[in-house]
Backbone as ProteinMPNN parsed JSONL, in Angstrom:
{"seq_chain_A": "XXXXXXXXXXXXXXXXXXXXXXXXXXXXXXXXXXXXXXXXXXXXXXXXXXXXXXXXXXXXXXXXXXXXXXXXXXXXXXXXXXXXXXXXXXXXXXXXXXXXXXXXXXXXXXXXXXXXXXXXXXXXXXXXXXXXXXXXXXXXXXXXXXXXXXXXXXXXXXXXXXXXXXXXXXXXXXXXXXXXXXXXXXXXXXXX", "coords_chain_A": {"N_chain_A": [[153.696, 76.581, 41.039], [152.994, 73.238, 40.783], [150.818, 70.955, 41.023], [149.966, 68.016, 41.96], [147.997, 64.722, 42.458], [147.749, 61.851, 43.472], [150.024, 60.993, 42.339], [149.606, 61.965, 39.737], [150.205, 64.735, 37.617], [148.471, 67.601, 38.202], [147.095, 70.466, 35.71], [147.799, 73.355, 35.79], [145.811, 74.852, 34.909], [143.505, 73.586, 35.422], [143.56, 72.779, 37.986], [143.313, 75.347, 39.504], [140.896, 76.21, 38.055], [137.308, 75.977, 37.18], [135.315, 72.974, 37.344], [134.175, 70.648, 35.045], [130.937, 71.407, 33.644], [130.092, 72.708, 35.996], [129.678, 75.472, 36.372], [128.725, 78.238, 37.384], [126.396, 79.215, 36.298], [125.284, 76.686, 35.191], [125.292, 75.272, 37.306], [122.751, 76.183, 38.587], [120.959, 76.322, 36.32], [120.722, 73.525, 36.494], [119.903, 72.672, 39.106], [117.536, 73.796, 38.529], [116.183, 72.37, 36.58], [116.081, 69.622, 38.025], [114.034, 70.343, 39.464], [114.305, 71.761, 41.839], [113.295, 74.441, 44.859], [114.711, 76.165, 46.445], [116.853, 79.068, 46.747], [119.934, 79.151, 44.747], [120.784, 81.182, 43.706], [122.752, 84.393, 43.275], [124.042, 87.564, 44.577], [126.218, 88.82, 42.378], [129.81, 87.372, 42.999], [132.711, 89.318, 43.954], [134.856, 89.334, 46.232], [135.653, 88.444, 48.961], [138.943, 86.248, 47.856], [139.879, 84.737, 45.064], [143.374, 85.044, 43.646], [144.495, 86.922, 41.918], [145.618, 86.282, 39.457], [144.83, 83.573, 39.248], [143.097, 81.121, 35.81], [140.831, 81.086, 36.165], [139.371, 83.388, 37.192], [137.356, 84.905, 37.939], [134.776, 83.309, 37.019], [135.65, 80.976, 38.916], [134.979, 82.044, 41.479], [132.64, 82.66, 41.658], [131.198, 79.954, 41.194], [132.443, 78.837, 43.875], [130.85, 80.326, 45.307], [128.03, 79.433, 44.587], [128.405, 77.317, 44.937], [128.176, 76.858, 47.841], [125.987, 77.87, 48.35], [124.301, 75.927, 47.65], [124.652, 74.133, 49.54], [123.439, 75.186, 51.642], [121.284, 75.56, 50.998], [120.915, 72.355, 50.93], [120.663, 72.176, 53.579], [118.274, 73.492, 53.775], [116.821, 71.457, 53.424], [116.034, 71.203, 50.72], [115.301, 68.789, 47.924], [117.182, 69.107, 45.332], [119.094, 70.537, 45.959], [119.919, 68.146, 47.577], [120.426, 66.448, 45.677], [122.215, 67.535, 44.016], [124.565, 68.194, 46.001], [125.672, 65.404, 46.232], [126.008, 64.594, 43.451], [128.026, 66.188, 43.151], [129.789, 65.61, 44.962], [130.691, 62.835, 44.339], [131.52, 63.035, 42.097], [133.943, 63.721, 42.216], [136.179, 65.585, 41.796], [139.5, 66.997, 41.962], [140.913, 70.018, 42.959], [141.544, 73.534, 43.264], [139.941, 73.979, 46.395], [137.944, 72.321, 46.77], [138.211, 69.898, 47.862], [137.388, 71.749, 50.449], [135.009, 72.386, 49.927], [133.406, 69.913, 49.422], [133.598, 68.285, 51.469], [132.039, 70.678, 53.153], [129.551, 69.837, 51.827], [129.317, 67.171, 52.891], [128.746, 67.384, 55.592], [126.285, 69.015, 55.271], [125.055, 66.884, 54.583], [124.582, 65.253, 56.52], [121.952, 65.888, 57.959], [120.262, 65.68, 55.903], [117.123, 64.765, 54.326], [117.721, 61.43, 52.938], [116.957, 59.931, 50.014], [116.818, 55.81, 49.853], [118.423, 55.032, 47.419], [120.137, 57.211, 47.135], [121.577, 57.33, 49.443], [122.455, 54.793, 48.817], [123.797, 55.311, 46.883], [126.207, 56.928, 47.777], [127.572, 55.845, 49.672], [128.366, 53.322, 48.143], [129.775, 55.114, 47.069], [131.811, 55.905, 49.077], [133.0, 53.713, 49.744], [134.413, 52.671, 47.459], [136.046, 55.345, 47.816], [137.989, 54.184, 50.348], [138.545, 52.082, 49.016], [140.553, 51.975, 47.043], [142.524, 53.527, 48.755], [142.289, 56.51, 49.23], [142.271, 59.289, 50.889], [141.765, 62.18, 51.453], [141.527, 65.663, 52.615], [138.604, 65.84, 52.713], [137.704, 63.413, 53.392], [137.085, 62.968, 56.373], [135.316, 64.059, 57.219], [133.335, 62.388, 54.955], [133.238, 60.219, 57.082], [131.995, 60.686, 59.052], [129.104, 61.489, 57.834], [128.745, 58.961, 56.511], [128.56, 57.107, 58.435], [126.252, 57.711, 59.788], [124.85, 56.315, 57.697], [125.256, 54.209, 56.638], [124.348, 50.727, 56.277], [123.877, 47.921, 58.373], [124.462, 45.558, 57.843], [126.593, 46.073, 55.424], [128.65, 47.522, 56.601], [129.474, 45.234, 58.406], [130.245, 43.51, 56.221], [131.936, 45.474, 54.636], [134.427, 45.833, 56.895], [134.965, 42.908, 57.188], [135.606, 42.727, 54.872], [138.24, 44.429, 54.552], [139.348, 42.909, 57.27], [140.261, 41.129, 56.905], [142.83, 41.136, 55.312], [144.044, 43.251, 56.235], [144.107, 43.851, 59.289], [144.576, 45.778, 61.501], [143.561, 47.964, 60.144], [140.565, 46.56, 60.32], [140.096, 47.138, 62.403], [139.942, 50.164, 62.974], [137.91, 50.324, 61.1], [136.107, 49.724, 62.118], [135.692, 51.109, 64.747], [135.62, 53.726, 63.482], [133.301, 53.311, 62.014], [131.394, 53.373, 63.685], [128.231, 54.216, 65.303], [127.104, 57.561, 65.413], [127.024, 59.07, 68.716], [125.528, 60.752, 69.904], [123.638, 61.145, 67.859], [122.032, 58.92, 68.689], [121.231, 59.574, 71.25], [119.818, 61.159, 70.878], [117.991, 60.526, 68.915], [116.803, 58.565, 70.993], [115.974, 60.555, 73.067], [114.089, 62.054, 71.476], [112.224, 59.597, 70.846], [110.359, 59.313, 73.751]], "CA_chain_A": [[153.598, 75.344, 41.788], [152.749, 72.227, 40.353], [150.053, 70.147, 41.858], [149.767, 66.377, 42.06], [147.162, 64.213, 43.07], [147.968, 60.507, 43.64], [151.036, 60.846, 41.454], [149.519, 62.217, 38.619], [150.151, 66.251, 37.862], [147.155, 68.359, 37.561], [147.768, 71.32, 34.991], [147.127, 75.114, 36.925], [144.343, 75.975, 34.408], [142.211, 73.08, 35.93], [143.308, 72.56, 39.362], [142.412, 76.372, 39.744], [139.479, 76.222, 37.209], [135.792, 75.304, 37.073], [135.063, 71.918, 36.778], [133.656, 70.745, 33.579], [129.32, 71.301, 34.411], [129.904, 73.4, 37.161], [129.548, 76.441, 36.156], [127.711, 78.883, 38.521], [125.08, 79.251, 35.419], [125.075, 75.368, 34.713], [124.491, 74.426, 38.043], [121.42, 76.811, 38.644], [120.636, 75.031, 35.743], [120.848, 71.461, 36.647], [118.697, 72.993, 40.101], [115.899, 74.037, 38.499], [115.771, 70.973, 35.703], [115.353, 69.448, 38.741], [113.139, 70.997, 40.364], [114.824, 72.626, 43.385], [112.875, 75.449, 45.135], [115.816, 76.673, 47.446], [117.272, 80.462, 45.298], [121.111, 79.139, 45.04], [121.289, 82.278, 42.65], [122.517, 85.416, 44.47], [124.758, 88.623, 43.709], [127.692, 88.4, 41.965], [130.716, 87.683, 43.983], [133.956, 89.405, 43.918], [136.018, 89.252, 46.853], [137.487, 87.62, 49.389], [138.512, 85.068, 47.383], [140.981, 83.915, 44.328], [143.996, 85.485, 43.842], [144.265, 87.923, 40.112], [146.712, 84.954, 38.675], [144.058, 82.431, 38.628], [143.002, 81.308, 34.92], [139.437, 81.657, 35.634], [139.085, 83.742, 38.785], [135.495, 85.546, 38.295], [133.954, 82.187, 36.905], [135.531, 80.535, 40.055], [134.347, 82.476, 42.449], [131.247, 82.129, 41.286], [131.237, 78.352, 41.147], [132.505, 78.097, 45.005], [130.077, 80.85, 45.946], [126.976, 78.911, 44.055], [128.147, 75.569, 45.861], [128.495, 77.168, 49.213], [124.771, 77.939, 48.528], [123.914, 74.175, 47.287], [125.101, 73.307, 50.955], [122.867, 75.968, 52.386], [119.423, 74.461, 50.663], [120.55, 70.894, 51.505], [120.132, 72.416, 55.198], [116.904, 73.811, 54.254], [115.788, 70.052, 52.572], [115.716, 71.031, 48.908], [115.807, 67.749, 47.304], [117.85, 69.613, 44.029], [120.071, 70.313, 46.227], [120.423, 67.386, 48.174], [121.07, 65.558, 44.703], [123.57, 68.421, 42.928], [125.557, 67.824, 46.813], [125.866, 63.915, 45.808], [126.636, 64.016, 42.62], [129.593, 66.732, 43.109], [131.142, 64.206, 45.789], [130.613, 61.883, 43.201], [132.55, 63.608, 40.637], [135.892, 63.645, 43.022], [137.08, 66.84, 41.404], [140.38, 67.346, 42.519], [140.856, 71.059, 42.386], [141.623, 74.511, 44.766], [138.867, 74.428, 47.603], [137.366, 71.25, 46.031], [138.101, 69.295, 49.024], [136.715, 71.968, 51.352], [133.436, 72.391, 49.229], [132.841, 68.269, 49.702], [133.242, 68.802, 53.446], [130.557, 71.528, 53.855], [128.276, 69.615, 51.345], [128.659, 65.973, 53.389], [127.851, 68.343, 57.024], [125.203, 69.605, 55.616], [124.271, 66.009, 54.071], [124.386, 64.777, 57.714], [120.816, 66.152, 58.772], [119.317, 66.327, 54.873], [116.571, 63.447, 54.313], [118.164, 61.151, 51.65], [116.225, 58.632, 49.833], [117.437, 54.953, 50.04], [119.271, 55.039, 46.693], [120.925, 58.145, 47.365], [122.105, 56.76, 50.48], [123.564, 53.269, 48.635], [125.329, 55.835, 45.687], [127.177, 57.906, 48.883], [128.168, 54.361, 50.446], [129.361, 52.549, 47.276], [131.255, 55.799, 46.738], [132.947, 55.771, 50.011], [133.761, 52.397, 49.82], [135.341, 52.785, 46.12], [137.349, 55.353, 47.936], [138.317, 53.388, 50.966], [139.298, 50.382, 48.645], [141.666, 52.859, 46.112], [143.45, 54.586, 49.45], [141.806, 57.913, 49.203], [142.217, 59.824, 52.153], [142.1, 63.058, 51.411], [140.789, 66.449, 53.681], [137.493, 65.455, 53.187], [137.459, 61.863, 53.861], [136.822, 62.56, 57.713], [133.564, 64.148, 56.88], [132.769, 61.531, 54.769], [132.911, 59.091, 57.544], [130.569, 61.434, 59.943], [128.363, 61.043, 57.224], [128.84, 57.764, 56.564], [128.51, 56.292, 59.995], [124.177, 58.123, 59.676], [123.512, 55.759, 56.141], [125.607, 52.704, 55.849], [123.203, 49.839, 56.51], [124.475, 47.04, 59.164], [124.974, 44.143, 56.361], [127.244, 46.528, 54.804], [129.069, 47.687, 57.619], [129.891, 43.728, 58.801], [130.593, 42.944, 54.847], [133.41, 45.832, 54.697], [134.945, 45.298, 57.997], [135.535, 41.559, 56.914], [136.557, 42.488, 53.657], [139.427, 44.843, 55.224], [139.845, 42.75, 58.598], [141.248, 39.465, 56.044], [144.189, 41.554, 54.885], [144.305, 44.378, 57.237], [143.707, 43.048, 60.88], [144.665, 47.217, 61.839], [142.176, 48.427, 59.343], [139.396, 46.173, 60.135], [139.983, 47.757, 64.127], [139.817, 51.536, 62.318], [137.044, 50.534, 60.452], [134.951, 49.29, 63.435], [135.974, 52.46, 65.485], [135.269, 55.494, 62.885], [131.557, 53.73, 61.632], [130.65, 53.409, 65.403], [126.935, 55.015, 65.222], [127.15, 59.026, 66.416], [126.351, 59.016, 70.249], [125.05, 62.114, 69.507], [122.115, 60.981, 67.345], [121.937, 57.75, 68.982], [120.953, 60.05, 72.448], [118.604, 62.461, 70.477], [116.67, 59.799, 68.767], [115.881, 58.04, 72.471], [115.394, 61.518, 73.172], [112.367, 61.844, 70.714], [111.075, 59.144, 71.46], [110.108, 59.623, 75.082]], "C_chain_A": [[152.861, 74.308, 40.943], [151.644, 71.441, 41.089], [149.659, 68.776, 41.4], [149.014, 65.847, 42.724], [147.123, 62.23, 42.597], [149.116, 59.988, 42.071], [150.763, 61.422, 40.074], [149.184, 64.188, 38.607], [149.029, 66.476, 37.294], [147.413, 70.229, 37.027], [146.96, 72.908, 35.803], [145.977, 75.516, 36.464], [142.79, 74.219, 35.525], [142.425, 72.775, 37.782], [142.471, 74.22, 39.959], [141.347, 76.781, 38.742], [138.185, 75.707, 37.816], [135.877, 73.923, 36.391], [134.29, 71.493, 35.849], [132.209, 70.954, 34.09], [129.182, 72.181, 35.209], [129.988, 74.867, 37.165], [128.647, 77.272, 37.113], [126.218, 78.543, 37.776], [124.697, 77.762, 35.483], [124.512, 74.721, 36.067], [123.242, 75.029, 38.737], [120.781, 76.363, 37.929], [119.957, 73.817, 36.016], [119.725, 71.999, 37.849], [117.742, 72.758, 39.585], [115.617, 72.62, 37.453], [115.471, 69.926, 36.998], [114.516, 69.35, 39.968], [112.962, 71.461, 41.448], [113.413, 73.868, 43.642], [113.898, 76.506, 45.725], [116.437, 77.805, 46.413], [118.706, 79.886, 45.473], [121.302, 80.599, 44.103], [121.844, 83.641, 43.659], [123.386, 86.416, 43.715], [125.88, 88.286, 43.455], [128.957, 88.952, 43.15], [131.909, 88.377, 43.306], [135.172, 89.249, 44.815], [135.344, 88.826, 48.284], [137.364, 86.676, 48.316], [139.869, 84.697, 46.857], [142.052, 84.97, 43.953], [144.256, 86.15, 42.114], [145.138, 86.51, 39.294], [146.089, 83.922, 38.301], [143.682, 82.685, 36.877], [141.469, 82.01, 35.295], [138.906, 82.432, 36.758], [137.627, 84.238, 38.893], [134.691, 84.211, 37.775], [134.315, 81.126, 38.504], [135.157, 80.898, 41.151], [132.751, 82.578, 42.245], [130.921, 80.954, 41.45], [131.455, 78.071, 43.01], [131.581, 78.734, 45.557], [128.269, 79.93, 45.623], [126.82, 77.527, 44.712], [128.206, 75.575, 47.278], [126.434, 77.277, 49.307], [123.937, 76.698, 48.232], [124.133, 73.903, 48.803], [124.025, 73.873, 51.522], [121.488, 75.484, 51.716], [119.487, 73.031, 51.092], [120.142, 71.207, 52.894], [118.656, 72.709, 55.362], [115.95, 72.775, 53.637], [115.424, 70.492, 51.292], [116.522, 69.785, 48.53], [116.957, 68.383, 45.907], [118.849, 69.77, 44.526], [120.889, 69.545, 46.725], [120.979, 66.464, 47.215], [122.214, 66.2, 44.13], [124.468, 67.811, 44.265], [126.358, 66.127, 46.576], [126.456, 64.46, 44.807], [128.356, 65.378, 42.282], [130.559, 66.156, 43.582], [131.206, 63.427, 45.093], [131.959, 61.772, 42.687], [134.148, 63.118, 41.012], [136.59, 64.381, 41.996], [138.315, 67.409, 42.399], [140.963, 68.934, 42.059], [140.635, 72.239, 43.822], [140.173, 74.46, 45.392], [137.746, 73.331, 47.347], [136.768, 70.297, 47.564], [137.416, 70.122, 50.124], [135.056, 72.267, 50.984], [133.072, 70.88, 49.376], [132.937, 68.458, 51.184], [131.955, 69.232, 53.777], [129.443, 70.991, 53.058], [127.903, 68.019, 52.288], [128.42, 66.963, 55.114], [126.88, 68.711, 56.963], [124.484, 68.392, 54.721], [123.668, 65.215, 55.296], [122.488, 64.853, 58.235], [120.038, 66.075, 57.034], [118.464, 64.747, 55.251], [116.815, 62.841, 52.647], [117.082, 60.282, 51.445], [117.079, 57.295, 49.56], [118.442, 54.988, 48.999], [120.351, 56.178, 46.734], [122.094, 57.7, 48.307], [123.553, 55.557, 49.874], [124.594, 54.033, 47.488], [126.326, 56.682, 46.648], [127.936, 56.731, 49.03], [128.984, 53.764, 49.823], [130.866, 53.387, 46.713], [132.117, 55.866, 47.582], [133.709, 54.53, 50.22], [134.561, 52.323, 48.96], [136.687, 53.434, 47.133], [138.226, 54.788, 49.36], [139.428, 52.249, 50.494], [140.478, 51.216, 47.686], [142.909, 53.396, 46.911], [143.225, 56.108, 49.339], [141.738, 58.304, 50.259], [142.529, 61.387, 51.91], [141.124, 64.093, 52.754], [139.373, 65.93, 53.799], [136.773, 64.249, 53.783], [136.913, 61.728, 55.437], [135.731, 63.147, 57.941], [132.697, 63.636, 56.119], [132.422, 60.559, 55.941], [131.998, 59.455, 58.64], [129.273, 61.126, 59.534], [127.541, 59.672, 56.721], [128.263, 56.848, 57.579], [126.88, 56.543, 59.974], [123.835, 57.095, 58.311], [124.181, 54.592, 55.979], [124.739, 51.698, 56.295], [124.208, 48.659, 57.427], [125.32, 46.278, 58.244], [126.237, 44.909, 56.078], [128.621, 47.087, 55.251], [129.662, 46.514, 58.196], [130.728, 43.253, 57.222], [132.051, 43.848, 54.905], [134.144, 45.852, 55.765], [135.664, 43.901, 57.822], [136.29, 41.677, 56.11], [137.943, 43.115, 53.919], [140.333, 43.981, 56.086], [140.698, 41.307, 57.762], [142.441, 40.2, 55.71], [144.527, 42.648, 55.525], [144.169, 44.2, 58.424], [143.423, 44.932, 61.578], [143.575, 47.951, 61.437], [140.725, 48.117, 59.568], [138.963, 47.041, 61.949], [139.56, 49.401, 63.937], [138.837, 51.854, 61.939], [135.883, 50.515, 61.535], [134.623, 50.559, 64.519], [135.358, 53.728, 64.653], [133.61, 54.829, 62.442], [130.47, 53.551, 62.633], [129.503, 54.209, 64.989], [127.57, 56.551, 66.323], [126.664, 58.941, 67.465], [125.743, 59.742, 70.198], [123.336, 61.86, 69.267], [121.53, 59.93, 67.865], [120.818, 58.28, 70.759], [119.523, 60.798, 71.72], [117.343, 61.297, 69.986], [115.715, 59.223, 70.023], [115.132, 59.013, 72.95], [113.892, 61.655, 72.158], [111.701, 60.732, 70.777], [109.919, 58.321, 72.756], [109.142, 60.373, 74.73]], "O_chain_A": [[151.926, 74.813, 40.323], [151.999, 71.464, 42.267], [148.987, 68.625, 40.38], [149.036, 66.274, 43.878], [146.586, 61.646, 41.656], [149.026, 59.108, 41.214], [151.677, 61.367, 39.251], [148.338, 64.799, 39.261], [148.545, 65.936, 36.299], [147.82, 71.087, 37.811], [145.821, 73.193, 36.173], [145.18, 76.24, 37.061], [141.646, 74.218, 35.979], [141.515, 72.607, 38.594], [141.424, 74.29, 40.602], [141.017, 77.965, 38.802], [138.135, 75.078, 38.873], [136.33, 73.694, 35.269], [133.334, 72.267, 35.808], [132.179, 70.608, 35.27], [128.038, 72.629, 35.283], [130.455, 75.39, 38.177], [127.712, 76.632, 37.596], [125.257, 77.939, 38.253], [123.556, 77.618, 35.922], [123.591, 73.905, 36.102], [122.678, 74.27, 39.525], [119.788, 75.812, 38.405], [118.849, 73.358, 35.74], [118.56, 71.743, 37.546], [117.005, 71.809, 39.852], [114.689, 71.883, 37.786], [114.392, 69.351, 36.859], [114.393, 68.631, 40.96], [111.9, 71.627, 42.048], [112.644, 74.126, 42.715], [113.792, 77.686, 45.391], [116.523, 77.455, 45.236], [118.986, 80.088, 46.654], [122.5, 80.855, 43.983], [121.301, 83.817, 44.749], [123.552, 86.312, 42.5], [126.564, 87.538, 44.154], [129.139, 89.99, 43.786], [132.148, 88.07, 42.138], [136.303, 89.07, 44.364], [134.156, 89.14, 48.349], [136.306, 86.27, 47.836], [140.826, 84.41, 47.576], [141.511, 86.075, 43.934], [144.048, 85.352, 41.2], [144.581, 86.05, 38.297], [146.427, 83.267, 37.314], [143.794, 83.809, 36.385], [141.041, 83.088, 34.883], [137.871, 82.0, 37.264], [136.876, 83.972, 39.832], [133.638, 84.158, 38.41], [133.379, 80.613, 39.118], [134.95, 80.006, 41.974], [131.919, 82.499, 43.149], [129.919, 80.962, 42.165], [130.74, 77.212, 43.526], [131.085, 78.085, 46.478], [127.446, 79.914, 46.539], [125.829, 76.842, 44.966], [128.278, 74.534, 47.931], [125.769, 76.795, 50.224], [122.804, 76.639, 48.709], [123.29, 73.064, 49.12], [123.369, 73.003, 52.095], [120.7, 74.933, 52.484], [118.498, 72.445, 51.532], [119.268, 70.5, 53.398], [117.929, 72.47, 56.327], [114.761, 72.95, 53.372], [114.378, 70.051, 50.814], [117.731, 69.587, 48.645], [117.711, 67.437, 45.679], [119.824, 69.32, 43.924], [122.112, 69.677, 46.671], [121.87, 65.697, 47.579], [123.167, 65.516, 43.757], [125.21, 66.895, 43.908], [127.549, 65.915, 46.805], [127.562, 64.929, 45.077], [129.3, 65.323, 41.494], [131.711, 66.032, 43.165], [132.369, 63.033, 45.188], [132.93, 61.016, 42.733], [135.049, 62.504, 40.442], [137.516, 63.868, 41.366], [138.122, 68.111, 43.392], [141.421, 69.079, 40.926], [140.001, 72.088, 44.866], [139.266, 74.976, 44.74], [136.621, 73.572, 47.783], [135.67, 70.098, 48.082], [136.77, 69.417, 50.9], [134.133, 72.328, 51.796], [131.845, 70.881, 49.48], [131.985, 68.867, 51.85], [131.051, 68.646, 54.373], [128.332, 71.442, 53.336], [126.748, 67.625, 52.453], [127.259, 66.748, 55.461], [126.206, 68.916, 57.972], [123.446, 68.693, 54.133], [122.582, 64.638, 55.246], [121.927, 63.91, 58.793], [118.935, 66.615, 57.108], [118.842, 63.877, 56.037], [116.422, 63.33, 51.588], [116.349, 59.88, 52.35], [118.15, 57.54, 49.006], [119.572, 54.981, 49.488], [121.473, 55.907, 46.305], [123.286, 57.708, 48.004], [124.744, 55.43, 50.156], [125.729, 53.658, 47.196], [127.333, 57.108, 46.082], [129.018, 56.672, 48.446], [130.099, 53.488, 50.266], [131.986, 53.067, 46.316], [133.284, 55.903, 47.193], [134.808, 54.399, 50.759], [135.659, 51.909, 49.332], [137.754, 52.866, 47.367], [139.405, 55.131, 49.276], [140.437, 51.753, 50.994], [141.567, 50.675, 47.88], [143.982, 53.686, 46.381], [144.215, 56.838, 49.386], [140.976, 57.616, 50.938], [143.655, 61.768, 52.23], [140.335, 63.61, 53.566], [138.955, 65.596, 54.908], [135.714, 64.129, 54.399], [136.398, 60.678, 55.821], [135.078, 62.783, 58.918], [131.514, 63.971, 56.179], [131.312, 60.032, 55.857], [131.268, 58.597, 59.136], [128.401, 60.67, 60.274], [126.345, 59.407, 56.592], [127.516, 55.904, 57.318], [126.192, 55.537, 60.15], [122.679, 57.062, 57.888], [123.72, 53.833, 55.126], [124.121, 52.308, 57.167], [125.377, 48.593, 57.047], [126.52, 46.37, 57.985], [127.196, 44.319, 56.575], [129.584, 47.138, 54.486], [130.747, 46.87, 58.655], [131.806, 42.662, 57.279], [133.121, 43.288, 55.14], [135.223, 45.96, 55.183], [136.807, 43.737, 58.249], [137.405, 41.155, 56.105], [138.896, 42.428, 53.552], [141.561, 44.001, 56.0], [141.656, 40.695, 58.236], [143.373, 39.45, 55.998], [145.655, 43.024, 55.208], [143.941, 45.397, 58.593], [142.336, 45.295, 62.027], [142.767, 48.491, 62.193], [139.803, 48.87, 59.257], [137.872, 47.361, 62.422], [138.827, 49.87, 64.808], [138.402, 53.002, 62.034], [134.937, 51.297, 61.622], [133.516, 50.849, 64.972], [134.684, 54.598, 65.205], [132.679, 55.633, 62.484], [129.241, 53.559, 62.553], [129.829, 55.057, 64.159], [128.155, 56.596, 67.405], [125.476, 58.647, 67.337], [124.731, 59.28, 70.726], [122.328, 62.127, 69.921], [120.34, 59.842, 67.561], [119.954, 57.562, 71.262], [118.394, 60.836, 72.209], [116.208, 61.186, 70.449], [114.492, 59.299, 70.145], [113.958, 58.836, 73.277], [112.785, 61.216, 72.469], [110.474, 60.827, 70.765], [109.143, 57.365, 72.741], [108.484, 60.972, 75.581]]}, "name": "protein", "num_of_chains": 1, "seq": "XXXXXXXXXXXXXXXXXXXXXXXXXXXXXXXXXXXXXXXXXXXXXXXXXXXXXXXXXXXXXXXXXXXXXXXXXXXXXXXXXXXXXXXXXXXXXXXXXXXXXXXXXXXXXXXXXXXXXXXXXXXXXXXXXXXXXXXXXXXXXXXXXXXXXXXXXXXXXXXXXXXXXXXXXXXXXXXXXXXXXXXXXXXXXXXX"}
């Protein structure tokens, strides 16, 4: 099978490969350089998983098992991890299970505590892909995410910039960065 991503083919050794950096080792690595506490390290995986045909199947399973555990310290507030989760969405590695590894890292970015710049490099990246047409699986847990850090200004600014050439879009846009009722109830809740 061939795989394509916005018209352009992606060759089997990298759509089912490790992304360049991401190495299980490299990004235990990059943790501790800086200065995580959270163990993403754990026993080596073998199975369930990639299918014997992959090029790199024991380095990839390693790699989704090591970023499944990056998700699992952003839950427990390791800043190391809350930055490796950024800058993998960053990356926009298109690649098997890629898209569901950016999912479980913006769910579990939902509750992490970002700091303001963190916040404006998530934002400018969702907006990049907003303005490109990116809509892929994960895009609808970007905008969960999204909707907890975009700042008002910013929120009124892309809305306009859509609602001038999109009238549909700017109604879409207004609808999905609606504030979570959710957190919107809990915060009143705390502070009672």
């Amino acid at each position: 099978m061939i795989w394509k991503h916005k018209g352009e083919t992606i060759p089997l050794e990298v759509y089912h490969g490790v992304p360049d950096g991401w190495y299980a080792i490299e990004i235990i690595d990059a943790h501790a350089r800086i200065g995580g506490n959270y163990d993403i390290s754990g026993p080596e995986v073998t199975e369930p998983g990639a299918p014997g045909w992959m090029p790199e199947r024991h380095q990839w399973l390693q790699y989704r098992e090591t970023m499944y555990r990056v998700a699992d310290g952003v839950r427990a507030q390791d800043q190391a991890c809350v930055e490796l989760a950024i800058r993998y969405i960053e990356m926009r590695y298109i690649g098997s299970y890629s898209g569901y590894i950016r999912s479980r890292l913006s769910r579990a970015l939902k509750s992490a505590v970002l700091t303001n710049r963190q916040k404006q490099r998530l934002s400018d990246h969702f907006c990049g892909l907003l303005r490109s047409g990116e809509h892929t699986v994960d895009f609808r847990e970007y905008f969960k995410l999204w909707r907890r850090i975009i700042t008002e200004d910013r929120k009124i600014e892309l809305i306009n910039e859509f609602g001038v050439s999109k009238p549909s879009a700017r109604l879409w846009l207004e609808r999905n960065l609606q504030p979570d009722k959710r957190m919107q109830s809990g915060a009143a809740e705390s502070r009672r």
